[in-house]
KOLVOBA-6404 format. One line per field, with one value per residue: residue number from 1; residue in one letter; x, z negated, y of N, C-alpha, C in turn. Coordinates in steps of 0.001 Angstrom, whole numbers, padded with zeros to 6 digits. Layout:
BEGIN
pos = [NUM:...]
code = [A:...]
n.east = [X:...]
n.up = [Z:...]
n.north = [Y:...]
ca.east = [X:...]
ca.up = [Z:...]
ca.north = [Y:...]
c.east = [X:...]
c.up = [Z:...]
c.north = [Y:...]
This chain:
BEGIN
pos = [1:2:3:4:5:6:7:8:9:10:11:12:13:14:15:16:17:18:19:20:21:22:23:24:25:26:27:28:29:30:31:32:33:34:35:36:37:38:39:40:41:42:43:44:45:46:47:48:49:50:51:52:53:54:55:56:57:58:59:60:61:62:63:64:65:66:67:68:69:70:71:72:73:74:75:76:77:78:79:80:81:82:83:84:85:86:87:88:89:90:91:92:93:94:95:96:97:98:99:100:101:102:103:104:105:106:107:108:109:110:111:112:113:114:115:116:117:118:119:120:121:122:123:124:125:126:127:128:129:130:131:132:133:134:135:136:137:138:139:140:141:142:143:144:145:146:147:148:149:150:151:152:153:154:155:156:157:158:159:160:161:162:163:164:165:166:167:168:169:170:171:172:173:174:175:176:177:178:179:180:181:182:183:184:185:186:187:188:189:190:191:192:193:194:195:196:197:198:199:200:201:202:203:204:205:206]
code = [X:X:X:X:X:X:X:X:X:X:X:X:X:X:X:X:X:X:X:X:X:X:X:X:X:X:X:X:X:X:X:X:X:X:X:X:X:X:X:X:X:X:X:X:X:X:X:X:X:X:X:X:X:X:X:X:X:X:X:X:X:X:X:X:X:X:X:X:X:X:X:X:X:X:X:X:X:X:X:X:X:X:X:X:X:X:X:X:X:X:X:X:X:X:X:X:X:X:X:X:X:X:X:X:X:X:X:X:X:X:X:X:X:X:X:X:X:X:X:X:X:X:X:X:X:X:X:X:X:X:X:X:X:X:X:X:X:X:X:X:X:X:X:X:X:X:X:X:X:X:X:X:X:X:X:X:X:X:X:X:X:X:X:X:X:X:X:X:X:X:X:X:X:X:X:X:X:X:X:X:X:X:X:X:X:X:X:X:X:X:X:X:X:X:X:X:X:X:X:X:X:X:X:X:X:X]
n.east = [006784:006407:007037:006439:007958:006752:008085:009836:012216:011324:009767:007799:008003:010728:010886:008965:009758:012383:010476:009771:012383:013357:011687:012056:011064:010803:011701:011129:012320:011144:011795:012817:015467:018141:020502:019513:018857:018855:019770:020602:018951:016837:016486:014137:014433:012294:010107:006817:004759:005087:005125:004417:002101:003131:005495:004492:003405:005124:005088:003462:002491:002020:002933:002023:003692:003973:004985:003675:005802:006265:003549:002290:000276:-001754:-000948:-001352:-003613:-003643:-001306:-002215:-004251:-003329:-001583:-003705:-005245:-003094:-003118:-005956:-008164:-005722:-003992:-002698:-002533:-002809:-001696:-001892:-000351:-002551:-004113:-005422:-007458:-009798:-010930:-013512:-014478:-016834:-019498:-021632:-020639:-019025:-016499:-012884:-012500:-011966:-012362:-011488:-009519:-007609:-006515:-003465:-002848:-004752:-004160:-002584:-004849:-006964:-006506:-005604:-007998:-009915:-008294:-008864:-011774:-011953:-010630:-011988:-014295:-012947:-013270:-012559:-010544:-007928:-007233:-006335:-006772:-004822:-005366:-003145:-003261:-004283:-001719:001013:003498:007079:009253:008682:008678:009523:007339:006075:003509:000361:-002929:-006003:-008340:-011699:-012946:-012654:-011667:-009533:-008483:-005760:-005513:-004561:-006071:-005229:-005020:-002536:000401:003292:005355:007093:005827:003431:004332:004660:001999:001546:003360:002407:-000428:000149:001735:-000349:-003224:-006131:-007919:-009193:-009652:-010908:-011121:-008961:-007691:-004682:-004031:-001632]
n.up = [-016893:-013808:-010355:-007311:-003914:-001145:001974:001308:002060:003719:004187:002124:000667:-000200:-002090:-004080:-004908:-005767:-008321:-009704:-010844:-011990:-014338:-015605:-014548:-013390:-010945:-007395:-004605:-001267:001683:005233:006015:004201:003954:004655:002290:-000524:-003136:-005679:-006135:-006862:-004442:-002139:001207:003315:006067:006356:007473:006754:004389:001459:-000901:-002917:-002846:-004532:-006323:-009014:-009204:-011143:-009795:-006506:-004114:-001372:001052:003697:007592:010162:013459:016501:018768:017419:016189:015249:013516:011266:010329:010376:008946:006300:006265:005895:003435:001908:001628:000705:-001743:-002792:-005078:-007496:-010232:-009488:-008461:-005913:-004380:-001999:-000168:001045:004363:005338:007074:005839:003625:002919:004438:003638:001431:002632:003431:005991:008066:009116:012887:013744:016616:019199:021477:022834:021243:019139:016727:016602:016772:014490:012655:012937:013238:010361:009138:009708:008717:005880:005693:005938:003446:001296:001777:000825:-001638:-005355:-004887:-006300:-006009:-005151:-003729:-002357:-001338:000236:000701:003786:005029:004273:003168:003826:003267:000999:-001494:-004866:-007710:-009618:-010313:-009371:-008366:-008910:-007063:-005761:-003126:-001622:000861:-000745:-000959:-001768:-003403:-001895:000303:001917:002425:001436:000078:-001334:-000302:-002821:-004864:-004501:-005041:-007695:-008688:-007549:-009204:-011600:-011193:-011510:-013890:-015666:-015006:-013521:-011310:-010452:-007703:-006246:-004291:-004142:-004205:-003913:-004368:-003870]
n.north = [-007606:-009294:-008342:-007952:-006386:-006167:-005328:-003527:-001814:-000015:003757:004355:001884:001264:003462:003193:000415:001881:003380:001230:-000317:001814:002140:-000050:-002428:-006135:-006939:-007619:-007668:-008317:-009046:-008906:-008098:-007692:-006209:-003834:-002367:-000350:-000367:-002548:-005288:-008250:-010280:-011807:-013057:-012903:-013915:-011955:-013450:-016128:-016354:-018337:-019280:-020714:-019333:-016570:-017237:-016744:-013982:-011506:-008832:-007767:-005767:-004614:-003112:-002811:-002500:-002752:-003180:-000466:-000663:-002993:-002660:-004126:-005982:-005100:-005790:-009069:-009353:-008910:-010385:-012830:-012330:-012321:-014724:-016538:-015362:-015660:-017252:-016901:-015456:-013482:-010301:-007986:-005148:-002779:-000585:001822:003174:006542:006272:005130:006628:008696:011910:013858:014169:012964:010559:010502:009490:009895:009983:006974:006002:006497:005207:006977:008381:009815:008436:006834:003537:002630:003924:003017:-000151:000261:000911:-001333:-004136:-003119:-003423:-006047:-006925:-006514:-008141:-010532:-013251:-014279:-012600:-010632:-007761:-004028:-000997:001228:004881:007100:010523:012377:013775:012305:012353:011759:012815:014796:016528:015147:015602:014871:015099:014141:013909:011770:010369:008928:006924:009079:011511:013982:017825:020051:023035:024947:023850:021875:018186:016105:014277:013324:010664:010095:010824:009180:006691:006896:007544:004748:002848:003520:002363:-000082:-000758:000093:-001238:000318:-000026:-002530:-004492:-002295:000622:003763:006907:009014:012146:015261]
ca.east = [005904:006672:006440:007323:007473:006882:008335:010959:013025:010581:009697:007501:008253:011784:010304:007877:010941:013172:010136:009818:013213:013528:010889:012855:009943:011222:011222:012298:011980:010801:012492:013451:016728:018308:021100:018808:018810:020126:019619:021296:017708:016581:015998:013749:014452:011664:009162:005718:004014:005953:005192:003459:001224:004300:006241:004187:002924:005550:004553:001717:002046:002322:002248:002221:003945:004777:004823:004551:006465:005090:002518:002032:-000630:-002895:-000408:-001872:-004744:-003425:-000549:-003397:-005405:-002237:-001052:-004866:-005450:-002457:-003373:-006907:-007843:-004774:-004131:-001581:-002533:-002240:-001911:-002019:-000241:-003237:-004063:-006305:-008363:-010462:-011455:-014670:-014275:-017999:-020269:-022536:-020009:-018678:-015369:-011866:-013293:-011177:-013322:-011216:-008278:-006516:-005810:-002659:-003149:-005810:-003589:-002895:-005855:-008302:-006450:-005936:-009209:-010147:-007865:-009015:-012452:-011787:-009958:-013295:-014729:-012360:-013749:-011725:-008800:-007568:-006583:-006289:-006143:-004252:-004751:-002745:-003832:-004163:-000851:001634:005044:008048:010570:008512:009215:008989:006556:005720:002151:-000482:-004249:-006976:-010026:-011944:-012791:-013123:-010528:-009239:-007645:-005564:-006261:-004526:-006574:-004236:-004639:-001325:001038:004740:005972:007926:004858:002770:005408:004872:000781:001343:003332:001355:-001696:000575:001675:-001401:-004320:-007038:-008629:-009174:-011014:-011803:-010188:-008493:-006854:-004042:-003190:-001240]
ca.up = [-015734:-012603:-009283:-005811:-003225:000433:003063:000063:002773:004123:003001:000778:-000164:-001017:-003463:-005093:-005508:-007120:-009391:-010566:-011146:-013174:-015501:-016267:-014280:-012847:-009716:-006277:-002972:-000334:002788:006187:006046:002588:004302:004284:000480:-001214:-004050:-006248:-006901:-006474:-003179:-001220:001848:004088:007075:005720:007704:006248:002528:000953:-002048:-004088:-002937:-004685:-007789:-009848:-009448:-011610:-008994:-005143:-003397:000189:001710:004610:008035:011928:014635:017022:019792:017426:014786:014970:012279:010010:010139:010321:007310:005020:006042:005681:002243:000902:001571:-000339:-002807:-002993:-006383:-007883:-010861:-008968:-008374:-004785:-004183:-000806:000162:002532:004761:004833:007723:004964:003236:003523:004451:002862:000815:003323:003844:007031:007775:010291:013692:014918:017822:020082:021687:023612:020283:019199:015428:017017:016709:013290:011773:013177:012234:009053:008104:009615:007485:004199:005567:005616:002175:000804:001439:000077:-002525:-005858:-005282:-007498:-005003:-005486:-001996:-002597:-000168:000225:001093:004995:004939:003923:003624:003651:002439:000610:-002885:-006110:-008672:-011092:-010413:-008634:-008862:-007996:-006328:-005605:-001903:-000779:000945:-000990:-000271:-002932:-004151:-000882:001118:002112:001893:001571:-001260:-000807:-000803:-004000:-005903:-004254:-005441:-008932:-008664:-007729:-010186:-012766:-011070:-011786:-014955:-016433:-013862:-013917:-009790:-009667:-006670:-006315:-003482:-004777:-003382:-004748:-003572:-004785]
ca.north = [-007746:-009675:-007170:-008318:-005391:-006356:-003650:-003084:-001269:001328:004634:004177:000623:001676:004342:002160:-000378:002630:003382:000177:-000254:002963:002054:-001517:-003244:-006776:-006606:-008352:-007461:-009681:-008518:-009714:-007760:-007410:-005235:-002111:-002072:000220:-000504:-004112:-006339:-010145:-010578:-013213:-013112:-013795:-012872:-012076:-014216:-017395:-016376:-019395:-019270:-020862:-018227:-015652:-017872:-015970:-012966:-010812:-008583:-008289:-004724:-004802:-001886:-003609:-001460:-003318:-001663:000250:-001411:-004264:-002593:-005047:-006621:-004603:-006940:-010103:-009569:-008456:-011603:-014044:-012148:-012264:-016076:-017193:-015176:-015850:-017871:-016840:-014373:-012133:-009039:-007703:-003760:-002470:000919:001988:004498:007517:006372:004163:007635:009523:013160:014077:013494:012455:009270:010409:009051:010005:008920:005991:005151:006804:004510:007609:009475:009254:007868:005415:002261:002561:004249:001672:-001421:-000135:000267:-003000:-004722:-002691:-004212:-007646:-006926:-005971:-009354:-011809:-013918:-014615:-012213:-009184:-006554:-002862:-000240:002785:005459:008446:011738:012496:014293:011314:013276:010823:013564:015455:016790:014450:017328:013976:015324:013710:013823:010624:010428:007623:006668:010588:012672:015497:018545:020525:024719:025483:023342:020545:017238:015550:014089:013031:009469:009950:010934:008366:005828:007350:006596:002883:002086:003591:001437:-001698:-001336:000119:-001336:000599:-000119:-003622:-004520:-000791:001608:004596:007826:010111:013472:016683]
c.east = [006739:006292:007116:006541:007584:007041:009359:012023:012875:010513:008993:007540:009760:011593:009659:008720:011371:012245:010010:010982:013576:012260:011261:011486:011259:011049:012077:011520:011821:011334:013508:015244:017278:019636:021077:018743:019457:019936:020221:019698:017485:015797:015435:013573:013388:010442:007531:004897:004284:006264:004314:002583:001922:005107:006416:003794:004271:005319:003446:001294:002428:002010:003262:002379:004539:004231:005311:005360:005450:004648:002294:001020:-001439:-001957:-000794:-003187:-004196:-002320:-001331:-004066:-004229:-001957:-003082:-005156:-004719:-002393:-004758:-006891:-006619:-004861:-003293:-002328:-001781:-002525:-001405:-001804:-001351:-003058:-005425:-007533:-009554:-011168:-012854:-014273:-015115:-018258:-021869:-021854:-019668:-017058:-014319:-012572:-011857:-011599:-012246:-009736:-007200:-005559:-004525:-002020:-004129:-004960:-003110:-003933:-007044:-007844:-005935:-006700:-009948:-009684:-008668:-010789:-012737:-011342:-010965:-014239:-013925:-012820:-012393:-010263:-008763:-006801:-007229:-005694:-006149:-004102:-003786:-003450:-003465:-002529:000509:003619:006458:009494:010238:009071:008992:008460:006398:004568:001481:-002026:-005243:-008060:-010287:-011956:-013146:-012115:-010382:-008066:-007075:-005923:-005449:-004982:-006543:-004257:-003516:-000522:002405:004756:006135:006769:003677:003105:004894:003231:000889:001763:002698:-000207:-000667:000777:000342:-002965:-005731:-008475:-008655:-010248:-011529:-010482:-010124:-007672:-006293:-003859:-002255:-001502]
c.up = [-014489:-011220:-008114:-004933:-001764:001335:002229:000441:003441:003551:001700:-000206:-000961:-002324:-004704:-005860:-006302:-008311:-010605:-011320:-012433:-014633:-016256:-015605:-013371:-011718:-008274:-005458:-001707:000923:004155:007004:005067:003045:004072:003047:-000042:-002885:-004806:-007008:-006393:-005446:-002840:000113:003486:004771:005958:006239:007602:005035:002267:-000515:-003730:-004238:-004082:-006288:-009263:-010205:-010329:-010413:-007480:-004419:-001877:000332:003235:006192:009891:012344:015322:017954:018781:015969:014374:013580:011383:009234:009621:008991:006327:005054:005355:003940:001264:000895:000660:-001581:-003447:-004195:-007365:-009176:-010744:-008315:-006967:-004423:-002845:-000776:001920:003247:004942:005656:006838:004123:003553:003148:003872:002385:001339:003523:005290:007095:009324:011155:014128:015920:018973:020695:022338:022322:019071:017754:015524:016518:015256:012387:011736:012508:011178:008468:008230:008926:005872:004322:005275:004374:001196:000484:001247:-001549:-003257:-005547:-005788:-006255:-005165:-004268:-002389:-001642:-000567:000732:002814:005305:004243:004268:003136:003268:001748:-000997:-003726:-007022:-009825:-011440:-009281:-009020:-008138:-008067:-006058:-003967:-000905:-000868:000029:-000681:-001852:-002799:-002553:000467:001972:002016:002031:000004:-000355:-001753:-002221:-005036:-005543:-005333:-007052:-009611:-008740:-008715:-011353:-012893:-011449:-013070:-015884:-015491:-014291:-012683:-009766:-009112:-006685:-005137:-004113:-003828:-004483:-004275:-004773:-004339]
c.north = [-008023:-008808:-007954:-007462:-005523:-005393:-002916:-001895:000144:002584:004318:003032:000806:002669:003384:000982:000229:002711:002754:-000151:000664:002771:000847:-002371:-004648:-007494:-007276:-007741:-008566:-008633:-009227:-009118:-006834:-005967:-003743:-001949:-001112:000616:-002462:-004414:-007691:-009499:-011633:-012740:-013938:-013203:-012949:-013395:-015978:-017279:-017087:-018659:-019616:-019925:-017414:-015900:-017190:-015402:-012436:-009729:-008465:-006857:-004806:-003265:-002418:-002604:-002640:-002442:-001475:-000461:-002510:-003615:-003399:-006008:-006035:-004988:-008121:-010430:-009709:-009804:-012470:-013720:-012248:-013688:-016539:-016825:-015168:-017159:-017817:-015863:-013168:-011537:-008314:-006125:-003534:-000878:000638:002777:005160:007504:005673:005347:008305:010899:013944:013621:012645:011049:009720:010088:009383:009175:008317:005255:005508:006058:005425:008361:008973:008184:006494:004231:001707:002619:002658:000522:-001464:-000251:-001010:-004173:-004586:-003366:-005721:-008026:-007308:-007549:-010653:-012326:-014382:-014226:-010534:-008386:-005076:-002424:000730:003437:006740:009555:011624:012716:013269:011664:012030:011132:014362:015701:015727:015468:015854:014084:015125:013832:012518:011247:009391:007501:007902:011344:013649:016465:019674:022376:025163:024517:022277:019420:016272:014984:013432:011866:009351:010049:009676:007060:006055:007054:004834:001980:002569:002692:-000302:-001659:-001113:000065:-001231:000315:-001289:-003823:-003431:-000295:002733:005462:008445:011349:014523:017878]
């Protein structure tokens, strides 16, 4: 299986790389500075928003972990549109590390308010779930949105145990909702090699 991991460098894109790696998955990193690696894999070197459709035509799959800087979230829109077009009609497989604002907290469907522009998660939360909307209606493409738990720990432990849920927060026996990178990492690629969410949103926690 073909994998190409966009944001290869990040936290959790660097994880999701090692996992793959460790399972013998074949795997490149797309990355606009191969430097940060630390890890020896095929590199393509190149900005997201200048990845063609040939680019990607290798691939089976395509997980976007990719992460703006800060003031520029609204990229969290516009990558998602650019990486879903060229892969629209295609048979690659596009997974999306999301985030938790896309969750419903009840069962009534109520969901994290991101209305508010002073609060300090606003700039992310919002245009991620605006992205994971626009995701929603693309015609003719295989994409899978993985959220994490609220709590998104970037040093937390690796346990090798995770639990899913579908598009509803959960919180674990001490009340928590959170999961650590490393186990996140350990979900996605289990959704790549054995894909069970297509076109479906999905949460993990521990």
């Amino acid at each position: 299986m073909k994998v190409a991991v966009i944001g290869a460098t990040g936290n959790a894109g660097s994880l999701i790389l090692k996992e793959a790696l460790d399972r013998q998955l074949a795997v490149t990193a797309i990355v606009r500075h191969p430097e940060k690696l630390k890890v020896k894999v095929p590199i393509l070197v190149k900005d997201l928003f200048e990845l063609t459709k040939k680019d990607l035509a290798f691939f089976d799959v395509v997980v976007d972990a990719f992460r703006p800087p800060v003031g520029q979230e609204e990229m969290h829109q516009s990558s998602l549109k650019h990486l879903s077009n060229i892969l629209q009609g295609t048979d690659t497989r596009l997974i999306v590390v999301g985030g938790a604002s896309s969750l419903f907290i009840d069962d009534e469907h109520r969901m994290i308010d991101v209305s508010d522009p002073k609060a300090i998660y606003y700039p992310t939360a919002y245009n991620m779930y605006q992205a994971f909307i626009d995701l929603k209606s693309v015609p003719e493409l295989k994409w899978t949105y993985l959220s994490p738990a609220a709590n998104f720990i970037p040093d937390g432990l690796r346990t090798e145990h995770y639990k899913i849920s579908d598009d509803h927060m959960q919180k674990n026996s001490e009340g928590k909702s959170e999961i650590s990178m490393a186990d996140y990492a350990i979900a996605m690629v289990d959704e790549i090699v054995e894909p069970r969410h297509l076109n479906q949103h999905f949460s993990v926690y521990s």
